[in-house]
N, C-alpha and C positions, 0 to 999 in steps of 0.2 A: 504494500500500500504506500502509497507517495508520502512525502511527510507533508504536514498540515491539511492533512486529508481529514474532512468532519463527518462523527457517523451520528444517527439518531435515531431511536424505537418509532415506528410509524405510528403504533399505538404500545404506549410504555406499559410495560407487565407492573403493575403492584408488587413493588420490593419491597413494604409492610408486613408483606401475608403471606407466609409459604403456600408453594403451590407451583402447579407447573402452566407458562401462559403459551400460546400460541402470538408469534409476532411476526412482521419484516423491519428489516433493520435500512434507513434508506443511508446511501454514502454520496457524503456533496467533496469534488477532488478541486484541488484549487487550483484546476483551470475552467471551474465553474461546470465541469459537467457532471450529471447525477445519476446515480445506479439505488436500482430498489434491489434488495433478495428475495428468493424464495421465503416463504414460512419458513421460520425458526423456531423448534421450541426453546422457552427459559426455563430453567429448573430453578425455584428460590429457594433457600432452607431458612428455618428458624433454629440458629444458631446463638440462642440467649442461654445464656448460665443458668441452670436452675439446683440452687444449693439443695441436698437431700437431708431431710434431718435427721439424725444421729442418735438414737436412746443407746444407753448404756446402763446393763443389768446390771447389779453388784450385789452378791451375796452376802449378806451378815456377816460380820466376822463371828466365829466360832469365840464364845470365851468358856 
């Protein structure tokens, strides 16, 4: 791809929301001429940390 080549989602998939979107991707090259793609799929993940909580049994001490 040329450099200062610009690309953009035709219709931008929701990066909010895991999920897989259906898109084309259009490419503007700077000498001003424009290419669409084929369908794309995106895949987006929900990659948030979710801490697990922790119980810890402890037996009586024997006395």
């Amino acid at each position: 791809m040329p450099a200062n080549t610009v690309y953009k989602f035709v219709t931008e998939p929701n990066f909010a929301k895991a999920g897989t979107y259906k898109t084309r991707i259009r490419l503007l090259y700077p000498d001003n001429s424009m290419e669409t793609s084929q369908e794309v799929t995106v895949s987006v993940y929900d990659h948030t940390w979710k801490a697990k909580k922790t119980v810890i049994k402890r037996r009586p001490a024997p006395f």
